[in-house]
N, C-alpha and C positions, 0 to 999 in steps of 0.2 A: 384526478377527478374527485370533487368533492361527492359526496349520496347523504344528500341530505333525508330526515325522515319528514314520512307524509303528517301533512297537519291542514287542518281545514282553512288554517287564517294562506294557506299559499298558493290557493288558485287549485288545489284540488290535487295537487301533488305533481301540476305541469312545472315545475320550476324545481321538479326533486331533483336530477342531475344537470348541473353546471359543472363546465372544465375549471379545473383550478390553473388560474394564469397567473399565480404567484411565483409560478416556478419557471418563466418565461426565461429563454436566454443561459440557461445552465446549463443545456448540452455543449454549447459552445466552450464555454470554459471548464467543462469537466474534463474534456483533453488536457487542457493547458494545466490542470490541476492534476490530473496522474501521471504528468509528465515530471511535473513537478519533486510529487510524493517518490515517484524511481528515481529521481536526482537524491534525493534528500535520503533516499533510502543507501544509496551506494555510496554519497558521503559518508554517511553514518557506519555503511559497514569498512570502509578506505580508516577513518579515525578507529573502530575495532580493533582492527591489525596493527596497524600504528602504533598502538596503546599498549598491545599484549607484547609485541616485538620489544619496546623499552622496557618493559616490565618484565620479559624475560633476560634484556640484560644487566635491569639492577638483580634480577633473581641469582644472574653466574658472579655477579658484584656481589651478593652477600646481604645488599640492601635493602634486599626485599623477602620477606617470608615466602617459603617455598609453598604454600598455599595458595598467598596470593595473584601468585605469579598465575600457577594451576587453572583458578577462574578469569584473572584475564583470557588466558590461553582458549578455556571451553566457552566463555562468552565469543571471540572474537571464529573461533570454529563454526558457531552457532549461526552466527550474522553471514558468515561465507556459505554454509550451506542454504540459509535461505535465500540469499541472493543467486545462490547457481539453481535452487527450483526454481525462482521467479523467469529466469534467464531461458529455462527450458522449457517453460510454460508460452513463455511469450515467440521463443522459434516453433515450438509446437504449433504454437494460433496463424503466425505469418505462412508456413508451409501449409495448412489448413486453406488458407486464405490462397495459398497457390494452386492448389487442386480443384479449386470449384470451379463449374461449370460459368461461365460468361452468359 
C-alpha cells in the first residue's frame, strides 16, 4: 500500500491511500521461487562436499596444500550445517502445522 502525503492539489487528502497493484500475482510465484532457492541451495551445498571430498584426496595425494584442503573441508562443513537448520526449521513449521486446531 502506497501513503501518499496530503497536498491540496489531491482532493483534500481523499486519494491519500491507494493499494499498490504493482505487486499483483507474486504470491503466487513466491512459492515456486523458494522452492526454487532450497533446490539451489542443496545443489550448492551436494557441489560443497563434492569439492572438499576431491580436495581432500588431492590433500592425501600430496597435490594439494594442506590448508587448502583444511578450508574446503570448513566451507563445505559450514554449507551442511546450514542446510540441516534450514531442514529442522522447515519439520519444525510442518509439525507446527500438524498441531493446529482446524
Amino acid at each position: 500500500m502506497n501513503i501518499k502525503p496530503l497536498s491540496t492539489s489531491s482532493g483534500i487528502g481523499l486519494n491519500m491511500m491507494q493499494p499498490d497493484t504493482s505487486l499483483s500475482g507474486t504470491a503466487a510465484s513466491a512459492g515456486s521461487d523458494f522452492g526454487a532457492m532450497l533446490a539451489q541451495v542443496a545443489t550448492d551445498a551436494t557441489k560443497s562436499v563434492q569439492s572438499a571430498e576431491a580436495a581432500s584426496i588431492r590433500g592425501i595425494q600430496g597435490t594439494m596444500p594442506v590448508q587448502d584442503v583444511v578450508n574446503q573441508l570448513m566451507a563445505a562443513e559450514r554449507n551442511l550445517q546450514t542446510v540441516i537448520s534450514v531442514r529442522d526449521k522447515v519439520v519444525s513449521a510442518y509439525q507446527e502445522l500438524g498441531r493446529m486446531a482446524i
